[in-house]
Structures are given as C-alpha cells and as structure tokens.
DRENVO-241192 format. One record per residue: z, y, x of N, C-alpha, C, CB in turn. Coordinates in steps of 0.05 Angstrom, whole numbers, plus 32768, in hexadecimal, padded with zeros to 4 digits. Glycine has a CB too. Example, Ala and Ser with C-alpha at 12.3 -4.5 7.8 and 13.67 -1.06 7.14 Angstrom:
+------+------+------+------+------+------+------+------+------+------+------+------+
:  n_w :  n_v :  n_u : ca_w : ca_v : ca_u :  c_w :  c_v :  c_u : cb_w : cb_v : cb_u :
+------+------+------+------+------+------+------+------+------+------+------+------+
: 809C : 7F8E : 8108 : 809C : 7FA6 : 80F6 : 809C : 7FBE : 8108 : 80B5 : 7FA7 : 80E2 :
: 808E : 7FD3 : 8101 : 808F : 7FEB : 8111 : 809D : 8001 : 8102 : 8072 : 7FF4 : 811A :
+------+------+------+------+------+------+------+------+------+------+------+------+
***
This chain:
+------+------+------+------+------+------+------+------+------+------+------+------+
:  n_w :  n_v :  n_u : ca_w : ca_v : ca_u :  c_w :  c_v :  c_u : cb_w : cb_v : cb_u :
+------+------+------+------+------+------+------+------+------+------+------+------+
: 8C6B : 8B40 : 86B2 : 8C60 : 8B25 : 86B4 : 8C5B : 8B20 : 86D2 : 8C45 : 8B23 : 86A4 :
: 8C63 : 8B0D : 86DE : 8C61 : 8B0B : 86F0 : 8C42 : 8AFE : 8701 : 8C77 : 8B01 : 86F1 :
: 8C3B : 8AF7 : 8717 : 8C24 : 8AF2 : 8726 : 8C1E : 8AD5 : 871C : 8C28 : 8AF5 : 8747 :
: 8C32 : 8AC2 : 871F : 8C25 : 8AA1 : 871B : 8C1F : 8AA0 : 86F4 : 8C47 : 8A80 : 8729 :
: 8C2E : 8AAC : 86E5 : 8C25 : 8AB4 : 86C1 : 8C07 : 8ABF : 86C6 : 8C3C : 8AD4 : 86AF :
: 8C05 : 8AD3 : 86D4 : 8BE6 : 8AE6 : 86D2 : 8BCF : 8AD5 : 86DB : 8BE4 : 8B05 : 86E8 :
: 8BD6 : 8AC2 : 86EB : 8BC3 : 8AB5 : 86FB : 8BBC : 8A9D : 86E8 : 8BCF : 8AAD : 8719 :
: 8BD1 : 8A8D : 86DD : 8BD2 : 8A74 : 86C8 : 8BBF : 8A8A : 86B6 : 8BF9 : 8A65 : 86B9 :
: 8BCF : 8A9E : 86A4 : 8BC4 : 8AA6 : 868B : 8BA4 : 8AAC : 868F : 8BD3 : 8AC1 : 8680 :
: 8B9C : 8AB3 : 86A5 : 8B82 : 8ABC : 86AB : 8B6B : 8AAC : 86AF : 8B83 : 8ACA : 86BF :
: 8B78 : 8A98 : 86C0 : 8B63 : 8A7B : 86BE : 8B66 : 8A74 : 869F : 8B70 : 8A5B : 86D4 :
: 8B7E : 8A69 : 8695 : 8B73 : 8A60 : 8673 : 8B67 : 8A69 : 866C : 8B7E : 8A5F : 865D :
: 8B5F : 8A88 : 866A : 8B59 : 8A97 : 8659 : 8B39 : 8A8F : 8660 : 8B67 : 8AB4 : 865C :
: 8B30 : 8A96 : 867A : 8B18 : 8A92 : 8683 : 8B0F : 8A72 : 867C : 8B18 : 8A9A : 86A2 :
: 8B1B : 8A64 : 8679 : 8B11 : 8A42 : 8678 : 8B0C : 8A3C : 865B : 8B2A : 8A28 : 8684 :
: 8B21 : 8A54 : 864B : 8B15 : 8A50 : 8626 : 8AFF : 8A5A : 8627 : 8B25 : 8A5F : 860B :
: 8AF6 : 8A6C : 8635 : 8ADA : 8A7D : 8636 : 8AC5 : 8A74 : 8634 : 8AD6 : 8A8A : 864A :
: 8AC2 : 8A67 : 8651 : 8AB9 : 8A57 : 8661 : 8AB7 : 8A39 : 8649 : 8ACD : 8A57 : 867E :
: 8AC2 : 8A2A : 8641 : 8ABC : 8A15 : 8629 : 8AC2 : 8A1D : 8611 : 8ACA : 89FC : 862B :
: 8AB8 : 8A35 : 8606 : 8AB9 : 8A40 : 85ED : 8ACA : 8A39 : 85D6 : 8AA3 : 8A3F : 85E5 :
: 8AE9 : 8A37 : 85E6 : 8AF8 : 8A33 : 85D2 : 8AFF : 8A45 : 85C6 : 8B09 : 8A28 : 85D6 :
: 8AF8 : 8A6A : 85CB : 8B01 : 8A7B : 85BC : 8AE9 : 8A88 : 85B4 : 8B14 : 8A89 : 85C7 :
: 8AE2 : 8A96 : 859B : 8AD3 : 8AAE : 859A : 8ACF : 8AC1 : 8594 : 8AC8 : 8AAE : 8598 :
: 8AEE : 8AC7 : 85AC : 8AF5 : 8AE6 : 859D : 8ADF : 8AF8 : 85B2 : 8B1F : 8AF3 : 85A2 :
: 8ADB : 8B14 : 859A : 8AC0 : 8B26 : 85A2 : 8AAB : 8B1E : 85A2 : 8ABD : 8B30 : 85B8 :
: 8AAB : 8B00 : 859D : 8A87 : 8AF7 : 8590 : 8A7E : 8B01 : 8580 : 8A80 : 8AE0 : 8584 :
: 8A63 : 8B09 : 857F : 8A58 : 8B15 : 8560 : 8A42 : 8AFA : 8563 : 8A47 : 8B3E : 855E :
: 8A3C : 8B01 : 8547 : 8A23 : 8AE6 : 8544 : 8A04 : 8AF3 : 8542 : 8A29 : 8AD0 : 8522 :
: 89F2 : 8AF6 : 8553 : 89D6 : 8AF6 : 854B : 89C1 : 8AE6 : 8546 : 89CE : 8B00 : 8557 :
: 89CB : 8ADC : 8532 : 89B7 : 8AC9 : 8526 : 89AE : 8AA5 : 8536 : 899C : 8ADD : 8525 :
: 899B : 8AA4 : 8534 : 898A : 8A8E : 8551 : 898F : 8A9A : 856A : 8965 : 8A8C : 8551 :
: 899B : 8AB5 : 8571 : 8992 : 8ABB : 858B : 89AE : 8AAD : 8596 : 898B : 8ADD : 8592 :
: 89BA : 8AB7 : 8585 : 89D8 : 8AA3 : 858D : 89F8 : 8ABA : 8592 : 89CF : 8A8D : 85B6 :
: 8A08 : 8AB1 : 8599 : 8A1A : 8AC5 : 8592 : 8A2C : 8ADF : 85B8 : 8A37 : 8AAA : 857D :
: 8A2A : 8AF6 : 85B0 : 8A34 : 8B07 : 85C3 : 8A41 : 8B10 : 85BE : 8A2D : 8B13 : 85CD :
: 8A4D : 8B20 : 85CD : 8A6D : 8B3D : 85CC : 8A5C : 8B51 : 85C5 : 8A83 : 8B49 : 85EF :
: 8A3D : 8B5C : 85CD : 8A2D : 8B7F : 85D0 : 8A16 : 8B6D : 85BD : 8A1E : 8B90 : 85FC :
: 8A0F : 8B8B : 85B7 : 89EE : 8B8F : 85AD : 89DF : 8B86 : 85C7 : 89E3 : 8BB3 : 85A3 :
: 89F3 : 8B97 : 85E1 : 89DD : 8B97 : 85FD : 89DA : 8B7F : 860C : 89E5 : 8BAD : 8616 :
: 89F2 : 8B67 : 8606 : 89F1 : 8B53 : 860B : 89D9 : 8B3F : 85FD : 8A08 : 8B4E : 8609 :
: 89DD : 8B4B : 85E5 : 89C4 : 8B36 : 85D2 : 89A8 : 8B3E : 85DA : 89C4 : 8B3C : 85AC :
: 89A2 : 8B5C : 85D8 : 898A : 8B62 : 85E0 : 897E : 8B58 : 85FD : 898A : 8B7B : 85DE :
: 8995 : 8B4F : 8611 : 898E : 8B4B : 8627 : 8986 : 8B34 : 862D : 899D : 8B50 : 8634 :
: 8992 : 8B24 : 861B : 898B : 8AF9 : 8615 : 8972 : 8AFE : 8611 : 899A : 8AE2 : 85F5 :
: 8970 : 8B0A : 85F4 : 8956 : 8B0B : 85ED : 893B : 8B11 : 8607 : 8956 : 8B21 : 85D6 :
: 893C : 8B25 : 860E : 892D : 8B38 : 8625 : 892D : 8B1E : 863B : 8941 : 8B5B : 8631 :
: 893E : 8B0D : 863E : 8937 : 8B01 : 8655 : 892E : 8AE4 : 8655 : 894B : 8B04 : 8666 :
: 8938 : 8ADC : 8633 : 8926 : 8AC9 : 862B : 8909 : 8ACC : 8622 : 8932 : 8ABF : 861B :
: 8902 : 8AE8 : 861D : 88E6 : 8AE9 : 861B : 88D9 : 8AE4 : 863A : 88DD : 8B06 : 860D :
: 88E8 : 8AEB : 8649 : 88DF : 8AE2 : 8667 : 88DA : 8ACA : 866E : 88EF : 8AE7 : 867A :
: 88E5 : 8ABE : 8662 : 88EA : 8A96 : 866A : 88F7 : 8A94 : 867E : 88D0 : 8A82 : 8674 :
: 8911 : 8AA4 : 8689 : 8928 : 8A9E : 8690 : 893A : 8A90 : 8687 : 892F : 8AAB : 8692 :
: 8942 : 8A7B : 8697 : 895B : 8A71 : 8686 : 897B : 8A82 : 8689 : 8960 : 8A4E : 8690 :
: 898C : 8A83 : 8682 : 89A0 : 8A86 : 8676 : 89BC : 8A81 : 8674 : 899A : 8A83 : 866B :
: 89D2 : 8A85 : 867E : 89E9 : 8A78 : 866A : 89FB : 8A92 : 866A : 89FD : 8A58 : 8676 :
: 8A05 : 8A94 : 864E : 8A0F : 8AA6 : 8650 : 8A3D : 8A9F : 864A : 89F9 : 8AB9 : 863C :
: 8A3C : 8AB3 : 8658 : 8A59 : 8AAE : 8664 : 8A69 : 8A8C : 8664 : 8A6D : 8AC3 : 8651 :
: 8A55 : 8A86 : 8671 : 8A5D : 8A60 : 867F : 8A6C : 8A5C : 8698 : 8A3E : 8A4D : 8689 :
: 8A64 : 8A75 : 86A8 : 8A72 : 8A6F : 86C8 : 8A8F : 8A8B : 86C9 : 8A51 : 8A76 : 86E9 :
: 8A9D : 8A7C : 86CE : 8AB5 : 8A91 : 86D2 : 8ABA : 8A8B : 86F7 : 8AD7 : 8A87 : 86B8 :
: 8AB4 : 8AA9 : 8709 : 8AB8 : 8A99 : 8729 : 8ADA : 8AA8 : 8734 : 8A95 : 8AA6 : 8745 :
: 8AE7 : 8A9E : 873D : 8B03 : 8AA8 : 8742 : 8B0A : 8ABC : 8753 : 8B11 : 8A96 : 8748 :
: 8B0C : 8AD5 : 874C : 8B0C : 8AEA : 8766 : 8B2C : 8AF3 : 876D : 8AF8 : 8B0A : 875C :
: 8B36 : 8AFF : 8783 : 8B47 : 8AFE : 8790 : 8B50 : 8B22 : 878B : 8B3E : 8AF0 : 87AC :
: 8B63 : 8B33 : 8775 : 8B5F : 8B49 : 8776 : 8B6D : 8B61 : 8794 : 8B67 : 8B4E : 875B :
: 8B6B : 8B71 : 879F : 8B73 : 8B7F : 87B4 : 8B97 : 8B78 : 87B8 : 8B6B : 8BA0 : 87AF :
: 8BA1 : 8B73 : 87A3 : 8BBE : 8B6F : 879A : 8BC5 : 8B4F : 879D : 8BC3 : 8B7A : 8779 :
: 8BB0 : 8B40 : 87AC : 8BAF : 8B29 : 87B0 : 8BB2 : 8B18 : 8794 : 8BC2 : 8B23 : 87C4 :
: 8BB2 : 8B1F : 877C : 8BAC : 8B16 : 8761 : 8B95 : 8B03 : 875F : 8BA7 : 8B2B : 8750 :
: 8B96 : 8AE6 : 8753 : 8B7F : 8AE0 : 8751 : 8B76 : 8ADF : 8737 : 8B7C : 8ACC : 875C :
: 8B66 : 8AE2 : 8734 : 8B54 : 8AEA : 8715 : 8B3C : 8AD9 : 8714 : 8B46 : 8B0D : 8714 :
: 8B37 : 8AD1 : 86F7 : 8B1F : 8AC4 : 86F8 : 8B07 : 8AD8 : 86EA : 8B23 : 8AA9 : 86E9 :
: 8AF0 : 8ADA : 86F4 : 8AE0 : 8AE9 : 86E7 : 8AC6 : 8AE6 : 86DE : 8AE1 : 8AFA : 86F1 :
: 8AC8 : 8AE6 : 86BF : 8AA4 : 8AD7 : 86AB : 8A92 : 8AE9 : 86B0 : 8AA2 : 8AD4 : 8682 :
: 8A79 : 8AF1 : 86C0 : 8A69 : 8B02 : 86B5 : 8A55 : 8B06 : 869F : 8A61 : 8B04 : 86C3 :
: 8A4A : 8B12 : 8698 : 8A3C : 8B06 : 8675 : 8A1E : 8AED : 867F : 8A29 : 8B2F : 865C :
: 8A18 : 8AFC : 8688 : 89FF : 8AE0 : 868D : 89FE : 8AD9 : 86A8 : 89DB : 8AE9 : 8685 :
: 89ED : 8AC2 : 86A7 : 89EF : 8AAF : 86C7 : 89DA : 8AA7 : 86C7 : 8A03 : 8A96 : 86CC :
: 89C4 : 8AAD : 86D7 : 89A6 : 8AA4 : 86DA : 89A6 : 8A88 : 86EC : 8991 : 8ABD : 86EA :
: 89AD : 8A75 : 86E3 : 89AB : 8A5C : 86FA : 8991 : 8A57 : 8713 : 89AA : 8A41 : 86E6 :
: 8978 : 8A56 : 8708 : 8962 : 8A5C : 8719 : 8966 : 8A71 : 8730 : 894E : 8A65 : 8708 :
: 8970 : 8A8A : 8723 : 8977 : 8A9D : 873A : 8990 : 8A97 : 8750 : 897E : 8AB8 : 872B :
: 89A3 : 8A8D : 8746 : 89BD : 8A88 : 8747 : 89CB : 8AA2 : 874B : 89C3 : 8A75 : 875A :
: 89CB : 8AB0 : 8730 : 89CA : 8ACD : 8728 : 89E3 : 8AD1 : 8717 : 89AE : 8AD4 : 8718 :
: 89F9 : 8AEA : 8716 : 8A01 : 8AF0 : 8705 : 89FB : 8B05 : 86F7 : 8A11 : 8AED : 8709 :
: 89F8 : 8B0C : 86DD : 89F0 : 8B27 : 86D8 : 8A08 : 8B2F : 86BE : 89CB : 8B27 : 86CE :
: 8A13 : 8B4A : 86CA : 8A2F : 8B59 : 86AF : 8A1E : 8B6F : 869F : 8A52 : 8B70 : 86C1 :
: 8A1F : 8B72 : 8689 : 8A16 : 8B88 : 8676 : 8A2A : 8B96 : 8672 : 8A0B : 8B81 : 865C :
: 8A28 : 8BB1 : 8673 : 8A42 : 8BC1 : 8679 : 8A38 : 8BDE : 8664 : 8A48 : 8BCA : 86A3 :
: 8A4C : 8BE6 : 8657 : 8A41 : 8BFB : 8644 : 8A48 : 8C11 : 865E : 8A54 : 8C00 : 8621 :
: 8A5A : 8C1B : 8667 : 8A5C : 8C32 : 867C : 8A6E : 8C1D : 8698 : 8A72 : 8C54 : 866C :
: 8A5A : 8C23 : 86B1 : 8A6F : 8C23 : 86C5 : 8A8E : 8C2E : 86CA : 8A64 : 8C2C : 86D4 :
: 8AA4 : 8C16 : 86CF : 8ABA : 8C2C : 86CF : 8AC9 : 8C26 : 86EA : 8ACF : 8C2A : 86B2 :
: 8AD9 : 8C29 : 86FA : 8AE5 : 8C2C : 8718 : 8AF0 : 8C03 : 870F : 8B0A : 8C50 : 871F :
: 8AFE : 8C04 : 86FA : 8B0D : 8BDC : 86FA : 8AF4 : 8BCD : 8702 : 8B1A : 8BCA : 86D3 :
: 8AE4 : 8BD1 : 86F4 : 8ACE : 8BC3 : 86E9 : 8AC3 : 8BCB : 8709 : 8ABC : 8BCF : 86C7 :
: 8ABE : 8BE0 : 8716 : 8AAA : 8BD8 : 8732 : 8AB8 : 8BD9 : 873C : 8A94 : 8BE5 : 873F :
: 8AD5 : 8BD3 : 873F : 8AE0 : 8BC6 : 8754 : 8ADC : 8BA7 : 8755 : 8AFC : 8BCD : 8753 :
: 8ADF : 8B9F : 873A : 8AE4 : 8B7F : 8731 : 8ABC : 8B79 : 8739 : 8AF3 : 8B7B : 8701 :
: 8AAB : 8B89 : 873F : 8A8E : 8B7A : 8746 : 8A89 : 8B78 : 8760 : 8A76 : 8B87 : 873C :
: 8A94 : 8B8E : 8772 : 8A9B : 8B90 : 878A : 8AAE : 8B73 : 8794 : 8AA8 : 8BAC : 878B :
: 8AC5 : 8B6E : 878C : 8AD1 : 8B58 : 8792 : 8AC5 : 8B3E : 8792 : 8AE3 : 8B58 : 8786 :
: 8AB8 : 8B3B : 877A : 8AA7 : 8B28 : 8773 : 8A8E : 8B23 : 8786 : 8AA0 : 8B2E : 875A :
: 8A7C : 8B31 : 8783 : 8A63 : 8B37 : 879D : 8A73 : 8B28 : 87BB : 8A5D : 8B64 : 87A5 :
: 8A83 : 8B38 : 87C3 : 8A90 : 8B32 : 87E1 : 8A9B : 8B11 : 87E4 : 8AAE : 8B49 : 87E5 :
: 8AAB : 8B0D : 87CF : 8AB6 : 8AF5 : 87CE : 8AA4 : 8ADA : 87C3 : 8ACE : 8AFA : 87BF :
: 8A92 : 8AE6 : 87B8 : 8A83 : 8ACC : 87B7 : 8A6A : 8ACD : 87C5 : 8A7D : 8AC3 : 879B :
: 8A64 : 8ACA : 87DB : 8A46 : 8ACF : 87EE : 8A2E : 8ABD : 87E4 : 8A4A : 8AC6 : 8813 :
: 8A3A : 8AB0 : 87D3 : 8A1B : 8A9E : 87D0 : 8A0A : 8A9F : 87B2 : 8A21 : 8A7B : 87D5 :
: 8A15 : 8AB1 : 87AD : 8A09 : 8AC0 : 8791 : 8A11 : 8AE0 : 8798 : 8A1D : 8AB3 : 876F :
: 8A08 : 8AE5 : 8779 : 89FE : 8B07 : 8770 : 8A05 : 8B0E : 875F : 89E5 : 8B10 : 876C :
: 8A16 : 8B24 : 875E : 8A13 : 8B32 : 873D : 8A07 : 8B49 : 873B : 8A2D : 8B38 : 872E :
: 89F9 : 8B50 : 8728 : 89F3 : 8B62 : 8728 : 89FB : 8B71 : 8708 : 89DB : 8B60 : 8733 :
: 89FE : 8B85 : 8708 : 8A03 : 8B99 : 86ED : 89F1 : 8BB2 : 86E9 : 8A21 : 8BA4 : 86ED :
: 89F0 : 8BA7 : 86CB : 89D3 : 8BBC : 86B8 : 89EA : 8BC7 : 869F : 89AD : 8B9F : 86A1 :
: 89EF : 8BDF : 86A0 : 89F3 : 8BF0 : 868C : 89DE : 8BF8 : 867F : 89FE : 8C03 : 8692 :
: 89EC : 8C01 : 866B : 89D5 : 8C02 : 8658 : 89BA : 8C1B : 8656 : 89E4 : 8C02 : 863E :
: 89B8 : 8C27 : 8669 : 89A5 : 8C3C : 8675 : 8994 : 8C38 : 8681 : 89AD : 8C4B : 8683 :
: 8998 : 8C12 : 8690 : 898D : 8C0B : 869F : 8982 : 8BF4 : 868A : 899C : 8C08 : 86B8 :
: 8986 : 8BEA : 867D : 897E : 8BD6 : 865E : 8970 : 8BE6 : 8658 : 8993 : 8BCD : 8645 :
: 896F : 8BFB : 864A : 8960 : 8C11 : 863C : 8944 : 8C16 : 8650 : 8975 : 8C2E : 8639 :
: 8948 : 8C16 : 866B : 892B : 8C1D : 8679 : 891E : 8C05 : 867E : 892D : 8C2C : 8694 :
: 8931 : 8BF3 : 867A : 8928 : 8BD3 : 867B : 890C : 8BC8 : 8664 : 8947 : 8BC0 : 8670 :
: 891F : 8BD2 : 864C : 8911 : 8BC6 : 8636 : 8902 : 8BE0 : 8635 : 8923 : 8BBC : 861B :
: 88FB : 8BF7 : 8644 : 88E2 : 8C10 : 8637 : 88D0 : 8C0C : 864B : 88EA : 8C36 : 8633 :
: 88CB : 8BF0 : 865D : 88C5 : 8BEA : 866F : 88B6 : 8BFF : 868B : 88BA : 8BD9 : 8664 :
: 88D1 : 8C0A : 8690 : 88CA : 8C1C : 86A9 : 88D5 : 8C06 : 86BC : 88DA : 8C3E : 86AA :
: 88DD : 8BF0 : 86BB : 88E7 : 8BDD : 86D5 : 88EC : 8BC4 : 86C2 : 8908 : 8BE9 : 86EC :
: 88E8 : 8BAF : 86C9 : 88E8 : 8B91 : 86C7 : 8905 : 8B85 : 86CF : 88D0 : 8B84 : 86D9 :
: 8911 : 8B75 : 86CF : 8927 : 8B5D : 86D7 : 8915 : 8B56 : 86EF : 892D : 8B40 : 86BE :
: 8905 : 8B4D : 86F6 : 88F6 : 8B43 : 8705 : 88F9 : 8B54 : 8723 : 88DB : 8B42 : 86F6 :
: 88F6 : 8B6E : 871D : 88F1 : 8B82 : 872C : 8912 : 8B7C : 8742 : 88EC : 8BA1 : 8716 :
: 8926 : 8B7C : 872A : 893D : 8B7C : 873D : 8943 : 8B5D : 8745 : 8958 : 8B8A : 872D :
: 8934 : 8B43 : 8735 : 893E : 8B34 : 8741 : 892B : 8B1F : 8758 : 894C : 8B2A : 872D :
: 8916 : 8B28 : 874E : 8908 : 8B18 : 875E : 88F1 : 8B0E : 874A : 891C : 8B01 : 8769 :
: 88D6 : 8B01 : 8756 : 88C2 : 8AF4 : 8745 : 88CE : 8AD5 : 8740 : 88A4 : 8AF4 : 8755 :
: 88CC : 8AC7 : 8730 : 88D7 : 8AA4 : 8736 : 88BC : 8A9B : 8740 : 88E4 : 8A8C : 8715 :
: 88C8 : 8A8D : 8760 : 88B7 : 8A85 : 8771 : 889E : 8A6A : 8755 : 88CE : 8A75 : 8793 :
: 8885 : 8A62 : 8760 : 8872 : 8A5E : 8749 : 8870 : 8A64 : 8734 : 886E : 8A4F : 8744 :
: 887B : 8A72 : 8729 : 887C : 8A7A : 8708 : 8874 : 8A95 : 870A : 889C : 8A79 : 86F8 :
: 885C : 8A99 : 86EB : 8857 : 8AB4 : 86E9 : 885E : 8ABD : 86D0 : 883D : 8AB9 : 86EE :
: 8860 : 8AD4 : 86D0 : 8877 : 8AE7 : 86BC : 885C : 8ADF : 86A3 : 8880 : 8B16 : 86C8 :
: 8869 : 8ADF : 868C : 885D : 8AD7 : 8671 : 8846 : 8AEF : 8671 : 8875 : 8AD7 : 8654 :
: 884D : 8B0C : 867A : 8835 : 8B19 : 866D : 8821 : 8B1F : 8686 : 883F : 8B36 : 865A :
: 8829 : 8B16 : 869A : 880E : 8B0A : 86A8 : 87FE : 8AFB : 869E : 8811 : 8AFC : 86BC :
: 880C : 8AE8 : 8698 : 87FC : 8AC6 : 868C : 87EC : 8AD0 : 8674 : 8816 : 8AA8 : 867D :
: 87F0 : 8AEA : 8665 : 87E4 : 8AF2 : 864E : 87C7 : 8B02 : 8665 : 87FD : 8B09 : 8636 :
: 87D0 : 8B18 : 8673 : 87BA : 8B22 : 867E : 87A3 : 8B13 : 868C : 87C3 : 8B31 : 868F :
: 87AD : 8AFC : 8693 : 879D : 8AE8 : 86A2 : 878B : 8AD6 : 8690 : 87B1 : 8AD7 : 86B2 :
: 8796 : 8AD2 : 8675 : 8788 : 8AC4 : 865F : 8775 : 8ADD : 8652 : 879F : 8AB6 : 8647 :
: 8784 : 8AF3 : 864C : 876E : 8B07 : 8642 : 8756 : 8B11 : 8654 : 877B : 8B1F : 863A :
: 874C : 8B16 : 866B : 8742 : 8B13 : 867E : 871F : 8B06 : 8670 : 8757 : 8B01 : 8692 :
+------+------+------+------+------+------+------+------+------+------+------+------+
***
C-alpha cells in the first residue's frame, strides 16, 4: 500500500471516529455511555465524579511518523478546561511510546499524558488523585473538600 492510500485511509478512518460513524470496539455501559475498556469506563466515571468535563475520543491531532508518514491520532479522553489529552493503556508498548512522544513534541500547546492501568488502580485506591498530576482547576474546589468544609 502505498504512502498517499495510508495517509487518505488514516484520516477517514480517524474522521468516522471522531463523528461516530463507526462503533467498532464500543461496548455499552449503561448511562455512563459507551467505551472500547472496563479502564476507559471506570475512568469517565472517576472523573466525572470529579466534575470534570470530558470528551471522549472527539479530537483526532495529526502527527508526522519518523518515516515522514502522516497519521492521525484519537486519544481516549480530552479534558477541554485543561486543554488536556489523556490515553488509557492496558501495558506500555515501544509503537504506542513512540506514537506519545511524537505527539507531545509536535503539538506544543497541549499534553498528553498516559495512565495504565497500575496507575488507575492507585488512582481509584486513592494513593494519588488526577488532580495531583494535573493540576487544581484554578477557583474550583474538589467535591470532597466541599464535603469537609460543610461537615466542619
């Protein structure tokens, strides 16, 4: 297959994504709404109990691969407030941190960051917060403050 096929096939592919014309590897959880992982669902959830907003795989940003290939690439969630990307990854593998590395470099005015699921797991047994890695949201206080502050 040649370079200008990979490049066409890869944007379509990303733009059905991106306007949910396909949903292949969707699973459905209920109201929470539909993902590819358990670790993806648990993670909506976990960050909508935060009162973070959300979208999940809406932004596809176009990275350039070492082979001068251009690729488009969805990460699973996108914190707009933050102007944040965040990938849920069952194991780190060499494609995959090459393809975050490219991404990071080539786009300077955002972030991605990636939580395997070791790092979800200490998340949700709360030995560290989302917060911790991303920041407080400037006037806003985290929900179970607002509880400590009412119980008080």
């Amino acid at each position: 297959m040649n370079r200008g096929i990979r490049e066409a096939t890869s944007y379509r592919s990303t733009k059905q994504i991106v306007n949910s014309e396909t949903k292949f590897g969707l699973k459905s959880y209920g109201e929470d709404g539909k993902f590819r992982s358990s670790y993806e669902h648990a993670f909506a959830v976990y960050v909508k109990e935060l009162g973070i907003k959300f979208e999940f795989e809406k932004h596809g940003e176009p990275i350039t691969m070492s082979n001068g290939l251009r690729m488009h690439y969805i990460p699973d969630f996108y914190l707009p407030e933050y102007n944040l990307y965040i990938e849920i990854v069952n194991n780190m593998d060499r494609r995959l941190a090459r393809k975050m590395y490219l991404f990071n470099e080539q786009n300077q005015d955002t972030e991605l960051i990636v939580l395997d699921k070791q790092h979800l797991r200490q998340m949700f047994d709360s030995k560290f917060t989302l917060y911790d890695i991303i920041g407080k949201p400037k006037g806003k206080k985290r929900k179970h403050e607002k509880l400590l502050l009412t119980q008080r």
